[in-house]
DRENLUM-251629 format. One record per residue (C-alpha): y, z, x; residue in one letter. Coordinates in steps of 0.25 Angstrom, whole numbers, padded with zeros to 4 digits, always signed. Example, Ala and Ser with C-alpha at 12.3 -4.5 7.8 and 13.67 -1.06 7.14 Angstrom:
-0018+0031+0049a -0004+0029+0055s 
***
This chain:
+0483+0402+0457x +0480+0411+0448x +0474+0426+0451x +0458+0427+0447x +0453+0438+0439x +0449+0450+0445x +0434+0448+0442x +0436+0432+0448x +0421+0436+0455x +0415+0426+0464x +0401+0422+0464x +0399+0423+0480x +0390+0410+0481x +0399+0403+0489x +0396+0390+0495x +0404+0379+0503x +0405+0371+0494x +0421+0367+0496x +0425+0357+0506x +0442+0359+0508x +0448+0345+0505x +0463+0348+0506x +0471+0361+0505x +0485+0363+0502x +0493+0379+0505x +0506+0381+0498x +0514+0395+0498x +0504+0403+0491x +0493+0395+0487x +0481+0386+0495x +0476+0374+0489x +0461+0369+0492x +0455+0354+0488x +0440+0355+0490x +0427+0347+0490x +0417+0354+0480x +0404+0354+0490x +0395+0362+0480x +0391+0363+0466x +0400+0374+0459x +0409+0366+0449x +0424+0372+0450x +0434+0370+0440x +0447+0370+0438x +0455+0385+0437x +0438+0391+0444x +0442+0401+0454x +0433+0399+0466x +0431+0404+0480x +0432+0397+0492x +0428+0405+0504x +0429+0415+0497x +0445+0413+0493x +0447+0412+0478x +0453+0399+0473x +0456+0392+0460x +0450+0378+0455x +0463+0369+0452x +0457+0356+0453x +0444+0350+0453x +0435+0337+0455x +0423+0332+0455x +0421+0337+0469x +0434+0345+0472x +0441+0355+0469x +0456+0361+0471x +0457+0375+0473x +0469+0386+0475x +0470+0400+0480x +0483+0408+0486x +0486+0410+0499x +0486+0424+0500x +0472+0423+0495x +0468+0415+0507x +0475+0426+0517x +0466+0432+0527x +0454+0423+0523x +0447+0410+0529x +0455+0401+0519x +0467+0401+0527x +0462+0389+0537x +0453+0383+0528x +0457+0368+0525x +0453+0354+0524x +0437+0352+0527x +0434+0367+0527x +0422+0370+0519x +0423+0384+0509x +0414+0391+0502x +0415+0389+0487x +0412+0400+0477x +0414+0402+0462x +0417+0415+0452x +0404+0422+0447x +0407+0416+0431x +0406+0402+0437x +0392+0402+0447x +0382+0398+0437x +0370+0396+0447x +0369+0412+0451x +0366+0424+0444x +0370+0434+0454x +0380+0435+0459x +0388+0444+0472x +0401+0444+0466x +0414+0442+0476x +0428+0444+0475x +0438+0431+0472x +0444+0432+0486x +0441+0434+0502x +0448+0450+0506x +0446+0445+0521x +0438+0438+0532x +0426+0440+0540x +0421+0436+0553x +0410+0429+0557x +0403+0433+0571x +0388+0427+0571x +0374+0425+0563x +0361+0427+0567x +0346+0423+0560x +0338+0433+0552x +0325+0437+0560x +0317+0438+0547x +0324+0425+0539x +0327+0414+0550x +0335+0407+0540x +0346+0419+0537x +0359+0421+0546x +0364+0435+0547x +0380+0434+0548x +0389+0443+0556x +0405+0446+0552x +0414+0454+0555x +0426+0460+0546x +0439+0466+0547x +0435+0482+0542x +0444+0482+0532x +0434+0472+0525x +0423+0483+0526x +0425+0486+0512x +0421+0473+0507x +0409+0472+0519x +0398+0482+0516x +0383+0481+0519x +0376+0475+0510x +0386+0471+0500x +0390+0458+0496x +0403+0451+0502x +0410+0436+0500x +0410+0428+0513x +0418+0416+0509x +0413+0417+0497x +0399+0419+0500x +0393+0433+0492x +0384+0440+0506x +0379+0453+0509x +0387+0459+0519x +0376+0466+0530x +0376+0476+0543x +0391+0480+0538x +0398+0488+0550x +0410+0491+0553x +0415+0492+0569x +0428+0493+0578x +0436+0486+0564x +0425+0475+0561x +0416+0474+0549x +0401+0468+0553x +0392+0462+0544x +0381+0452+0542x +0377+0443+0530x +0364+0436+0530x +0365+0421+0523x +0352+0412+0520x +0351+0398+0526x +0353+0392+0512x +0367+0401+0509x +0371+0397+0523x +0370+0382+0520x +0382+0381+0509x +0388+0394+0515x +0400+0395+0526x +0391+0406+0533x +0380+0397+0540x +0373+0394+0552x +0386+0388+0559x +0396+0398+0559x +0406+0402+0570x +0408+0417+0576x +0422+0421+0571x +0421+0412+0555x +0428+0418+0546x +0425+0421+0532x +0430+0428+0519x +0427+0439+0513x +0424+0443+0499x +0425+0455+0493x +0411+0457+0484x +0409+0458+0469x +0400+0463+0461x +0386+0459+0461x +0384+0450+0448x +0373+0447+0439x +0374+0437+0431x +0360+0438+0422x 
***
């Protein structure tokens, strides 16, 4: 597989959009099949993102895609017990999201994982959840109030940032709409785990 560029930015709308149809680990490399679920065309050689691990297109159909990363990449992420019928989030490199104009820029790959622990509903907006996570505090440098952050993928504004007995706490808020094609909605189990991206820059790309 080959190495990205350095400035291989994502676009942090990320979607699950990929469906796992077969996938295959050699000695240092793990080998997806996927059903394309959502509307961003991937091509051949596109680097993308799936929750938040960056991959390389190597085959493509009219409704799959094959896709390839290295096994040190998925080290210490989710990725590692993901496999057939396991939905992903799928996200593209800034240069190829043609529907957005701004853009909250992550990093090509997850530093580590965090912790979900429960949600509850916004007195003053019924239809937002508020999120709670916990960290490992080394990945308080990457967790700061009010700054953006990659959760498989997903570009969100990390809030109420703590730090206690060893822990990072934070919260996202995330609207009904985003929760329909997101990994982070209405069902989710105390103790999911989910990858962290480190943020980019904030893009503009008017």
């Amino acid at each position: 597989m080959p190495k990205p560029s350095l400035f291989c930015f994502f676009s942090g709308y990320s979607h699950q959009d990929a469906e796992i149809l077969s996938r295959e680990d050699n000695e240092e490399t793990i080998t997806l099949k996927c059903l394309n679920l959502g509307e961003n065309q991937v091509n051949i050689n596109n680097y993308i993102q799936l929750d938040g691990i960056i991959f390389l297109i190597t085959n493509t159909d009219d409704t799959t895609f094959t896709a390839v990363t290295t096994l040190d990449l998925i080290e210490n992420t989710t990725m590692k017990n993901k496999n057939r019928g396991d939905l992903l989030m799928l996200g593209i490199e800034i240069e190829k999201d043609l529907n957005h104009s701004e853009f909250w820029s992550l990093h090509p790959s997850a530093s580590g994982q965090v912790t979900y622990c429960s949600q509850n509903t916004q007195p003053s907006h019924r239809h937002t959840l508020e999120f709670h996570f916990t960290a490992e505090e080394r990945l308080g440098s990457t967790i700061k109030d009010n700054v953006h952050i990659g959760l498989n993928g997903a570009s969100l504004t990390a809030r109420n940032v703590r730090i206690d007995n060893g822990l990072v706490y934070f919260s996202i808020f995330v609207g009904r709409d985003a929760r329909e094609h997101s990994s982070l909605n209405d069902s989710l189990e105390a103790g999911t785990r989910f990858n962290l991206n480190s943020p980019g820059e904030v893009l503009n790309s008017m």
